[in-house]
N, C-alpha and C positions, 0 to 999 in steps of 0.2 A: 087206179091210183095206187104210188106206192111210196110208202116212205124209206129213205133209206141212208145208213149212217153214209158219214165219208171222214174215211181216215187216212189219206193223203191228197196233198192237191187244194188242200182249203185253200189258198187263195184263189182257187182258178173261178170262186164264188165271188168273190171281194165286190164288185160290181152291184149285186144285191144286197150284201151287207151293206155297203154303203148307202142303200136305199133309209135304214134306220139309224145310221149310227157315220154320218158324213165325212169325219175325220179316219183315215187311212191307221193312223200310229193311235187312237183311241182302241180300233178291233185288234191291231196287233197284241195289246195288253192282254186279252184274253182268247186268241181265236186258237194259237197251241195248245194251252193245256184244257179248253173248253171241247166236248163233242157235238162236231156240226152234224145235222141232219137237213136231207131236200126232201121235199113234196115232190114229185115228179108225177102231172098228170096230164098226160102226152107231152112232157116238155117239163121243166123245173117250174114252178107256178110258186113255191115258197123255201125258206131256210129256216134253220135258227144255229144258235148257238148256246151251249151248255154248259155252266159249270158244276163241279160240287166243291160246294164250299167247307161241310164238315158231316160228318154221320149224319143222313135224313134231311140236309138240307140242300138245294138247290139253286143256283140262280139263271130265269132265262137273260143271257147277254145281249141277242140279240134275234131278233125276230123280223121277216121283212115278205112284205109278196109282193108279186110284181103289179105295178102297176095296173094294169087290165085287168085282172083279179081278183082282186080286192072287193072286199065286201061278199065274199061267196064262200065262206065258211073256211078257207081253207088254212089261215090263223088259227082257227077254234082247231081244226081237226090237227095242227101240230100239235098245239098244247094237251090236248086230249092222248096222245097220244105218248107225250113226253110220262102222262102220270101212267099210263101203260107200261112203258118202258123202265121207266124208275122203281123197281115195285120195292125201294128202299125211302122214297122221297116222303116224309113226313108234311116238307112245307118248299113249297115252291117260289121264290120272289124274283119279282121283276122292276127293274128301274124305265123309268118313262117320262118323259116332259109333260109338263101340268097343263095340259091341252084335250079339250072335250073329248075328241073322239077316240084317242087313246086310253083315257080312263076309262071312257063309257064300254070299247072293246073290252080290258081287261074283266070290267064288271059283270060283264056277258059272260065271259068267261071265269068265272065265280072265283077273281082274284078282291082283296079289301085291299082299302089305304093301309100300308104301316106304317110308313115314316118316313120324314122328307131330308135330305143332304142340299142344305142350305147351299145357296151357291154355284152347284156342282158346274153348271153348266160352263158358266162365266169361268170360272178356275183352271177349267180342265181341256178347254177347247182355245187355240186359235185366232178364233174369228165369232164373233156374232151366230148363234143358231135360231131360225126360226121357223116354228111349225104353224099352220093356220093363222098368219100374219101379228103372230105373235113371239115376242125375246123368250127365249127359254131361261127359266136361271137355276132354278131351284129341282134334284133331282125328285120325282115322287115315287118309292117302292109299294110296291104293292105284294101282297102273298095270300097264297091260297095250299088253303090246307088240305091234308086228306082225308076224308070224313071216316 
């Protein structure tokens, strides 16, 4: 397994970002000045995408694995690795729709609630999003600190 940045060609990922983040001109906002990284284990298995927002702080953008995948640790082992890499990252946050399994992942991964962006959803998208047969509206961040 190996992780590894990519700094040209990011769209040629798009495909899987859109796996978390459906809207095309949503990841544009952030996917140049964010650093993409893949999981590649025999084959790309996961991404994400990175920003820094200001000294020690973080945001993951976006985060996705592929389907087949999923559920086998290989989400935790980006983010684990993201505070490897960071060795400036004081606090880590990530934005997610208020849907069970996505919180319960982040929790796993030893992210808290901080605070929600009323709305976000409905504002900022298009079209209607739903995750687990459910309207997203409200974004919920979460962050995890460094101990």
């Amino acid at each position: 397994m190996e992780i590894r940045k990519i700094a040209a060609g990011k769209k040629e990922f798009i495909d899987l970002l859109l796996l978390a983040d459906e809207q095309e001109s949503m990841i544009d906002k952030y996917l140049e000045r964010g650093e993409m990284f893949v999981l590649d284990d025999n084959g790309i298995k996961a991404e994400c995408v990175v920003t820094k927002e200001t000294d020690g702080i973080y945001e993951i953008k976006n985060i996705a694995v592929m389907p087949d995948y999923q559920r086998k640790s290989y989400g935790k082992r980006l983010i684990d690795f993201l505070f490897s890499h960071y060795l400036d990252c004081n606090v880590m946050f990530v934005g997610t729709g208020d849907v069970p399994s996505s919180l319960s992942f982040y929790q796993k991964c030893d992210f808290a609630e901080s605070h929600r962006i009323k709305n976000f959803f409905t504002d900022n998208y298009n079209h209607p999003i739903f995750e687990e047969g459910k309207q997203l509206i409200d974004m919920v961040y979460l962050k995890r600190q460094r101990l």
